[in-house]
C-alpha positions in Angstrom: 13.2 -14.6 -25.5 11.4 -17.4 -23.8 7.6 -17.1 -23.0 8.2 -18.1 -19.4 9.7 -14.9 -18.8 7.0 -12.8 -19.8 4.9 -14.7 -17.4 4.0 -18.1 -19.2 2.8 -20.8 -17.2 0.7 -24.2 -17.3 -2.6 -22.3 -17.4 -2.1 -20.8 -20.9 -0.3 -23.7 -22.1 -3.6 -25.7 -21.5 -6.1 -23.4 -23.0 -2.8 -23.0 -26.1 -3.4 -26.7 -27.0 -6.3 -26.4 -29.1 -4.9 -23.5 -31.0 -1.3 -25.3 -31.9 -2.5 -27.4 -34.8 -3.9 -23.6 -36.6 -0.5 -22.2 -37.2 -0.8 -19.4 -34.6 1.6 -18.7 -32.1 1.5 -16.9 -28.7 2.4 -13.2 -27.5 1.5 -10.9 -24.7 0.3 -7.6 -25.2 3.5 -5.1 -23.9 1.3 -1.6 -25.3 -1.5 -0.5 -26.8 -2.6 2.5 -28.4 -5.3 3.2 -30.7 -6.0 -0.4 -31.8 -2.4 -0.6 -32.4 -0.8 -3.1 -30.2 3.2 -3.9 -29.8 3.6 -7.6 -28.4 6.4 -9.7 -27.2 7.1 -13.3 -27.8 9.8 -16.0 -29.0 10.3 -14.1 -32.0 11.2 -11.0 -30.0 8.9 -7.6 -30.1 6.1 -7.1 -33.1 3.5 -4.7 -33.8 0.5 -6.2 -34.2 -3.3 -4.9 -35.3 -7.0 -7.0 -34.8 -8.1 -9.2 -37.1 -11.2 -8.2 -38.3 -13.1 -11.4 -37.2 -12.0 -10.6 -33.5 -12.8 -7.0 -34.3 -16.3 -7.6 -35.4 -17.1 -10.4 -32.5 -16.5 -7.8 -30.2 -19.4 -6.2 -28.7 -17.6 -5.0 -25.1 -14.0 -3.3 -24.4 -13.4 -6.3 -22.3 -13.5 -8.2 -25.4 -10.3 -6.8 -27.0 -6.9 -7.4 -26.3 -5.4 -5.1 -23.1 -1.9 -4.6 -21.8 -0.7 -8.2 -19.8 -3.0 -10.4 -22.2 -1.5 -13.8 -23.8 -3.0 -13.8 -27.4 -2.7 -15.7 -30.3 -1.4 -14.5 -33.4 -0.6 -15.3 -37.4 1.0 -13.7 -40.0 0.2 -12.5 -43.7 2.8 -12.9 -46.5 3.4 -9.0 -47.7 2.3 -7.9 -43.8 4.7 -6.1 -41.7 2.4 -6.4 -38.3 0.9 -9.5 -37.2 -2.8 -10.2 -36.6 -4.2 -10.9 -33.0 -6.7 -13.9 -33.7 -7.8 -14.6 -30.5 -7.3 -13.7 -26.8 -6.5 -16.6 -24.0 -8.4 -16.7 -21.4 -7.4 -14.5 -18.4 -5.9 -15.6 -15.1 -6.5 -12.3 -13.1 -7.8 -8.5 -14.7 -7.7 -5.7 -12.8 -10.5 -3.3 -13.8 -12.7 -0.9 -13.0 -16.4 0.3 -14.3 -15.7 2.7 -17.5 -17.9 6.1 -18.2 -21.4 5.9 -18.1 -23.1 5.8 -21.4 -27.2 6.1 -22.0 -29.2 5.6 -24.4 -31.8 3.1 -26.2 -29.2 0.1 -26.1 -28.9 0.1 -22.5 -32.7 1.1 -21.9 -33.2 4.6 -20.2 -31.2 4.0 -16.8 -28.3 3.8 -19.0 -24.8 1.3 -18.3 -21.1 1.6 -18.3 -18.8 -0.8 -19.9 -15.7 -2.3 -17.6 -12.2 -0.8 -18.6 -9.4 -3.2 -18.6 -6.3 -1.3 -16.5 -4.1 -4.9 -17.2 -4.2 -8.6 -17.3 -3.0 -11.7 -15.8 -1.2 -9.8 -13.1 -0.1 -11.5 -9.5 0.8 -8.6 -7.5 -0.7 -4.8 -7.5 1.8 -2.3 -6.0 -0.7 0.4 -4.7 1.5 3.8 -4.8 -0.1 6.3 -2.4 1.7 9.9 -1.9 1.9 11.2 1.7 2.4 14.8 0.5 -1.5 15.3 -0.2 -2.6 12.0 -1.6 -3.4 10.1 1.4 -6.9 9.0 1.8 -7.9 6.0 3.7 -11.4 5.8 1.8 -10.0 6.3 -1.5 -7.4 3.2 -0.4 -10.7 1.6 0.4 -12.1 1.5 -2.9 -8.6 0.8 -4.8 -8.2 -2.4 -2.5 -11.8 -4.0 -3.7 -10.9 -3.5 -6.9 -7.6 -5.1 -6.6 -9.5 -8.0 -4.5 -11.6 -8.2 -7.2 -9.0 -8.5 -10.1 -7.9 -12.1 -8.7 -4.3 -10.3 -7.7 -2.4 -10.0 -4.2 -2.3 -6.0 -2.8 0.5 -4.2 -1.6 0.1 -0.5 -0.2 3.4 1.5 -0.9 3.7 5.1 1.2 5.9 7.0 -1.3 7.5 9.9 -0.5 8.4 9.8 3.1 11.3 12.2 2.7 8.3 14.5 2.6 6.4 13.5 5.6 7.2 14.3 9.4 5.9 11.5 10.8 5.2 8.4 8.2 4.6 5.8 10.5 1.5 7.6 11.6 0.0 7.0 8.0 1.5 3.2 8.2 -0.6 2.5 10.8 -3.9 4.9 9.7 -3.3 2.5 6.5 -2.9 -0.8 8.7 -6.2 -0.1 9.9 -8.2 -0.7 6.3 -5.7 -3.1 5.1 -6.3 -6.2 7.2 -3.2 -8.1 6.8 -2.1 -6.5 3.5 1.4 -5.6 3.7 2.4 -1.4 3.9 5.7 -0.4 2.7 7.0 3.1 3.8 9.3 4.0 1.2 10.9 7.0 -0.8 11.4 6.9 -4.3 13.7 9.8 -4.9 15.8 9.2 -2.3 15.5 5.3 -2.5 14.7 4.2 1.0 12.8 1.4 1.9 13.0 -0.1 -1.6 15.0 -3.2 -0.8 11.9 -5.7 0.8 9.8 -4.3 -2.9 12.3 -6.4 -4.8 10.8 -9.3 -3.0 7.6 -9.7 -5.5 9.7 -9.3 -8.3 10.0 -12.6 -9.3 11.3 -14.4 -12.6 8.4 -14.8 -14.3 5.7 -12.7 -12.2 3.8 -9.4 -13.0 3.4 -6.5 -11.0 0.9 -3.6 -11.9 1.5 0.3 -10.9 -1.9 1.8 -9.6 -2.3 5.4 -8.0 -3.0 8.8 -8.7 -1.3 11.5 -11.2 1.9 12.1 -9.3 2.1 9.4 -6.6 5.6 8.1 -7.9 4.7 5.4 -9.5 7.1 6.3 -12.9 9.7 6.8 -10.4 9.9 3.8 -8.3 9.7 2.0 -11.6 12.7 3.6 -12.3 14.6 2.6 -9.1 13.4 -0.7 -9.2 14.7 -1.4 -12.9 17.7 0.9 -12.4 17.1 2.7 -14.9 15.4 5.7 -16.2 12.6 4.1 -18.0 10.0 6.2 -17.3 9.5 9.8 -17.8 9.0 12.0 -14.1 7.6 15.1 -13.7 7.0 17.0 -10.7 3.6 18.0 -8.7 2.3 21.2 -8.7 3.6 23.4 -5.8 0.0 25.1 -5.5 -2.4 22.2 -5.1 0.3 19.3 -4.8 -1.0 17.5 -8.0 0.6 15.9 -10.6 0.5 15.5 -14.6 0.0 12.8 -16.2 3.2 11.8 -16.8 2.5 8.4 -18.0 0.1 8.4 -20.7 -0.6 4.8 -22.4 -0.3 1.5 -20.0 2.9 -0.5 -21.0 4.9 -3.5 -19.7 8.1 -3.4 -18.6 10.8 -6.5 -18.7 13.1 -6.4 -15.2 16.7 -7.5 -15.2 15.8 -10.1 -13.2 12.9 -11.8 -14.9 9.8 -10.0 -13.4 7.3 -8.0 -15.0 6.0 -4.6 -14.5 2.9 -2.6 -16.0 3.2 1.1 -15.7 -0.6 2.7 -15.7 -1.3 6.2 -16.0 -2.8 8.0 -13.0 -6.5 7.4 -11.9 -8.5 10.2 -10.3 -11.7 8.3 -10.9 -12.0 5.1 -9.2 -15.5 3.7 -9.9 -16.1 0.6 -8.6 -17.6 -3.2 -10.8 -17.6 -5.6 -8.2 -19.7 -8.5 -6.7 -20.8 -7.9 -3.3 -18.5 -10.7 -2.0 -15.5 -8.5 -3.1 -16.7 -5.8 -1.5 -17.0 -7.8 1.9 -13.5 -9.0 1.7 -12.6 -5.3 2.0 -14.9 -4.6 4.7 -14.2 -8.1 6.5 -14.3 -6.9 9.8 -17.5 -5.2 9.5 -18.8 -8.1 8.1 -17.6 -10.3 11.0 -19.3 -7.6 13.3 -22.5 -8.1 11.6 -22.8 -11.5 12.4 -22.6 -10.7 16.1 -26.1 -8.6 16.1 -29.1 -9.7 17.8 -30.7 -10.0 14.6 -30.4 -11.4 11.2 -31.8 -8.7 9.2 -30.5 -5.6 11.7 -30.4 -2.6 10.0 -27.3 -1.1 12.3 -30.1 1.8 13.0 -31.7 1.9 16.3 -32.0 -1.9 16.8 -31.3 -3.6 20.3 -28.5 -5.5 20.3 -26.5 -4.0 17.6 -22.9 -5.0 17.0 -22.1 -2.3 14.9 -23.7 0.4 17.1 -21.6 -1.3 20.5 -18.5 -1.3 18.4 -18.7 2.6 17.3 -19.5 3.6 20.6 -16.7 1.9 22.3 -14.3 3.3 19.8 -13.4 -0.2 18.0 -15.1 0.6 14.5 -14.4 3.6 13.0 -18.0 5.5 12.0 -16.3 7.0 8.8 -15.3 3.1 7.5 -18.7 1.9 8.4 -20.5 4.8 6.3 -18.1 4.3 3.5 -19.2 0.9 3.8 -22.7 1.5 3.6 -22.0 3.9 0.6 -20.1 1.4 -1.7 -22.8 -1.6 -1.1 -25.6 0.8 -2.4 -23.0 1.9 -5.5 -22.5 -1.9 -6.1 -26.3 -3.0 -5.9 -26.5 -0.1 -8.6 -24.0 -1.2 -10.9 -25.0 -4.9 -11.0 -28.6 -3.6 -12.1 -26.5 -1.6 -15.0 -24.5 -4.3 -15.8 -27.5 -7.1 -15.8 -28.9 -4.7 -18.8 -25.6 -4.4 -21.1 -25.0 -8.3 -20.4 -29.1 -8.4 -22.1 -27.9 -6.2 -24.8 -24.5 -8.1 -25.4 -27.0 -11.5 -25.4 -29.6 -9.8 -27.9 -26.4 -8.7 -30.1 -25.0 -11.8 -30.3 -28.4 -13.5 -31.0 -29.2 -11.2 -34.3 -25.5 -12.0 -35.5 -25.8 -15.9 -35.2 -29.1 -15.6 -37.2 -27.9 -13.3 -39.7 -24.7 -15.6 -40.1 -27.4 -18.5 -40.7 -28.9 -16.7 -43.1 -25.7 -15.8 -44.9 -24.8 -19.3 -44.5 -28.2 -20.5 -46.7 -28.5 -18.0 -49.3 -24.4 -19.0 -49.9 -25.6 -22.5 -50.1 -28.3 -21.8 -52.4 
């Protein structure tokens, strides 16, 4: 197995030069699962487990080896896993802000740690279901994260063979997309999968996101032709589905490409920058710069692009709120995440002097 098919390229190669000389070579995450990690490289698939010094470095989630990562490894005589030493840099991450956590660490307001979904990913395959998932503020908030993860979006309708009229939800998604290509396609009766095999390239990862039950397992399956993936069916009651995939794990195509199955996400909670957020919302933001005044507060202001635009039917009011809503969550979250990067910094100032310490009283 050669590393450029599991998505090698000149960018880890580069930060890999300093590591050569240490007699560690280099793997990507395929699975992980309870700090027990299965990785693929030249010497064909390993389990592997943390070193401790990487364990005990550690003081964030994002600091620990996730599905799609390059890392370096070693190996013990008398081991049957090999140890992850260190973790390359990342080219792209697709993430999103983990459970919120309070206490004295994080002072009263509390923070949330960032969850790694995968890494070093070029393309993200949104899966949206038009039998009950279809929500374009939902697609909103799943499009800023992917803009934020460094990776290209694709919106994929599954299920049409369960919708009367699909193109009416192509072009609701068009709308909030901007330029980001929609496929309307059905899984289970595999229409409209021929233009997906497009992005999968030799050497090129593509990551699954959607809800419980969207189809993701199932286009998988199509696309690798093969059953892969485990596939239940939605509820008949309330249309919702299981969790049919469980643990995020990567997936080697016939062809060369890469895919990362994820498990379903019903909570989509946004860790962005502002200017991620605006890339989304572009069009609003264009609008903005057309009001009579800098600091116009889209209220009852003269002059007021946003206003003109509503009332002749060219801006949506429901985007613009939801707009509105996700800058205040952001401004939030980059207070939170200001206090756990001054905890992480505090951390990692007590362990350097207790290391010097360590360091003396061995001297002595």
């Amino acid at each position: 197995m050669k590393l450029e098919e599991l998505g090698w390229n000149s960018f880890f190669a580069e930060k890999y030069e300093e590591y050569k000389q240490k007699g560690l070579f280099a793997a990507r995450v395929a699975r992980e699962q309870k700090n027990l990690y299965r990785v693929l490289s030249e010497n064909g698939e390993e389990q592997a487990i943390m070193s401790d010094q990487l364990f005990m470095n550690a003081f964030s989630s994002i600091e620990l080896p996730a599905v799609g990562d390059w890392v370096l490894c070693h190996r013990k005589v008398g081991f049957e896993k090999v140890f992850i030493d260190r973790i390359l840099p990342r080219q792209s991450k697709f993430s999103r802000k983990g459970k919120d956590s309070y206490g004295r660490n994080y002072q009263k307001d509390g923070s949330s740690d960032e969850q790694i979904i995968s890494a070093n990913i070029d393309t993200v395959f949104l899966v949206i279901s038009l039998d009950r998932d279809f929500n374009l503020r939902k697609i909103e908030r799943y499009l800023t994260l992917i803009w934020d993860s460094g990776s290209e979006p694709v919106i994929i309708l599954n299920k049409a063979d369960q919708c009367e009229d699909p193109l009416w939800f192509a072009v609701q998604a068009e709308s909030v997309a901007l330029g980001i290509p929609v496929h309307i396609i059905s899984a289970l009766q595999k229409k409209g999968i021929e233009p997906l095999r497009s992005y999968l390239k030799a050497g090129k990862t593509v990551t699954f996101i959607g809800s419980s039950g969207a189809g993701k397992s199932s286009l998988i399956n199509v696309l690798t032709g093969e059953e892969l993936q485990y596939v239940s069916y939605v509820r008949e009651d309330d249309k919702r589905g299981r969790h049919t995939t469980t643990t995020r794990e990567m997936i080697l195509t016939k062809g060369g490409g890469v895919l990362i199955d994820n498990p379903g996400m019903r909570d989509i909670k946004l860790s962005v920058s502002e200017t991620t957020l605006d890339r989304t919302f572009s069009d609003i933001v264009e609008l903005e710069k057309q009001c009579r005044f800098r600091n116009c507060r889209h209220e009852s202001e003269p002059g007021c692009a946003i206003k003109q635009a509503i009332e002749a039917g060219k801006l949506d009011i429901e985007r613009f709120e939801s707009y509105i809503k996700l800058q205040r969550e952001v401004k939030f979250q980059e207070k939170r995440n200001k206090q756990r990067q001054k905890f992480i910094d505090n951390a990692r100032s007590q362990q350097r002097v207790q290391g010097i310490k360590i360091k003396k009283h061995r001297n002595k």
